[in-house]
N, C-alpha and C positions, 0 to 999 in steps of 0.2 A: 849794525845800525841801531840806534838807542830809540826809545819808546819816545823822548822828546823830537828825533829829528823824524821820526814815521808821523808825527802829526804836526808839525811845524809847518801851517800855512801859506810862511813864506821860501819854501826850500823849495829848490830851481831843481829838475833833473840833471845829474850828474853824467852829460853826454859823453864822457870820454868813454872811447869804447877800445880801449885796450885791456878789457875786460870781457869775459864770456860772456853773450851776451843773455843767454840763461837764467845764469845765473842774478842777472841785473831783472830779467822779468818773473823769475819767481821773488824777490825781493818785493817788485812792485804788486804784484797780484795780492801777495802776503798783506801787505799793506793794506790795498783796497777791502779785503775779507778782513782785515780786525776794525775797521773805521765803518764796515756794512755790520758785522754784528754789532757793534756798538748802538750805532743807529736804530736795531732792530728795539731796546730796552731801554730808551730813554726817551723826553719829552721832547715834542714837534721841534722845541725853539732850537733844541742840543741836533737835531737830526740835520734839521740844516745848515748851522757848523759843520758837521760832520760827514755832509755832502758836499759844502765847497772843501774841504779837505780832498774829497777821492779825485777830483780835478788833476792835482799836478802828477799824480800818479797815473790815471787814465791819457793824460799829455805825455808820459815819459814810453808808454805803452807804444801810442802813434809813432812817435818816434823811434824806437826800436822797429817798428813793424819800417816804415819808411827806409830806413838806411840798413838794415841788416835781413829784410825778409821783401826788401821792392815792392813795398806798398804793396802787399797782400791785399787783393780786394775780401778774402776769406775773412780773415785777423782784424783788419777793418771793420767789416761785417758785426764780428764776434764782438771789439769794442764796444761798435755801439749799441749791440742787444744788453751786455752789461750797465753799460752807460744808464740805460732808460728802465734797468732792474732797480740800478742805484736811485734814480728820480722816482720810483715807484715806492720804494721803501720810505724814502725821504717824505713822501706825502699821504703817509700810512694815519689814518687817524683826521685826513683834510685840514691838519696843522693843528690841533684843537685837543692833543696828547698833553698833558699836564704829569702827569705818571711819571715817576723815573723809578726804572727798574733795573738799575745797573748794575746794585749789590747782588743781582742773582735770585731775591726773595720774590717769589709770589709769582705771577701771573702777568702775560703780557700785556703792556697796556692800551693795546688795541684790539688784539684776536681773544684775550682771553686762556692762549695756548698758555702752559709752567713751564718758566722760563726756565733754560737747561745751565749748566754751572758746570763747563766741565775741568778736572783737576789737569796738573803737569803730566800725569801718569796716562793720561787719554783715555781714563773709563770718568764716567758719570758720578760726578761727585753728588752728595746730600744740598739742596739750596742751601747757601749756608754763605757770609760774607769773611767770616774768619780764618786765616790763612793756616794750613795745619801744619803741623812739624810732622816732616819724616825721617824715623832713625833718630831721631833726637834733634834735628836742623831743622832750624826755621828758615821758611821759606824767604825772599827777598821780599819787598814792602814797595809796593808802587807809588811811588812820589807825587805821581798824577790821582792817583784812587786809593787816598792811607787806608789801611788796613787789607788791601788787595794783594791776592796774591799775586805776583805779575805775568804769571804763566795761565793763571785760570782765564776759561774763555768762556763769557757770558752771552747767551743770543736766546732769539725766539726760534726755534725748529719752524714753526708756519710761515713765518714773515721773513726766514731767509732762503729759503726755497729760489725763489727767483733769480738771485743774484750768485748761491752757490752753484746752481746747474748753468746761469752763464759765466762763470769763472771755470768749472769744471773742460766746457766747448774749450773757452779762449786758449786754456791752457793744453788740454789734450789734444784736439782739432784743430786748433789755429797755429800755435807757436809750438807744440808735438813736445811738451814736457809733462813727464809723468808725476804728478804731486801725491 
């Protein structure tokens, strides 16, 4: 799945399920956690783009749960604890976040926590928005964010707390996939 179709607002859940279904909810969870960090480091107006975005993903979720796990009232549950972490993030700031702090630099622009920048390698990279060469290769160029690495994952540590401990349930407890 390409980085355009995980935020393309109008992409429909691809219900065919001659597919593990697993596989199809780590996909979407993925989803949801890079459109919740995102929102964690950017300003009010970007947050809520980027909370109708977790929408067709948290819908493709219900559905999974509905046809493949008989409408778990657990999984359901777990949805919508997620669900209302995600409105929680989204109205961080009471809409009034002007800050955008997506390249990684500086400080959250709400909690004040430093914003973390982590590299492809999964240790903690230096803030820093310039994509580094390893070995001599340059990394890929985000189309959406030039000069971005497209593996680097930008969040606040404070402000994702909520959403990453209800995605950690949904997925471990609810839907029993080890991430």
């Amino acid at each position: 799945m390409t980085e355009s179709d995980r935020l393309n607002p109008d992409r429909k859940p691809d219900l065919n399920f001659d597919w593990d279904p697993k596989d199809r909810i780590s996909q979407e969870l993925e989803r949801i956690l890079n459109l919740a960090n995102k929102m964690t480091v950017t300003t009010s107006t970007n947050r809520q783009i980027l909370f109708q975005l977790t929408k067709s993903p948290i819908e493709a979720l219900l559905k999974i749960n509905q046809s493949h796990f008989g409408n778990s009232d657990l999984i359901r549950g777990f949805i919508a604890v997620l669900a209302k972490s995600l409105l929680t993030v989204r109205s961080l700031g009471e809409g009034q976040i002007l800050d955008d702090r997506s390249d990684g630099n500086g400080s959250c622009p709400d909690c004040d926590t430093v914003i973390q920048s982590i590299s492809p390698d999964q240790s903690t990279a230096p803030n820093h928005s310039t994509p580094v060469s390893r070995n001599g290769v340059e990394p890929p160029v985000n189309e959406f964010l030039p000069g971005k690495d497209v593996a680097r994952i930008i969040y606040c540590p404070s402000c994702s707390l909520p959403y990453t401990a209800a995605l950690q349930l949904l997925s471990s407890q609810g839907f029993g996939i080890d991430r």
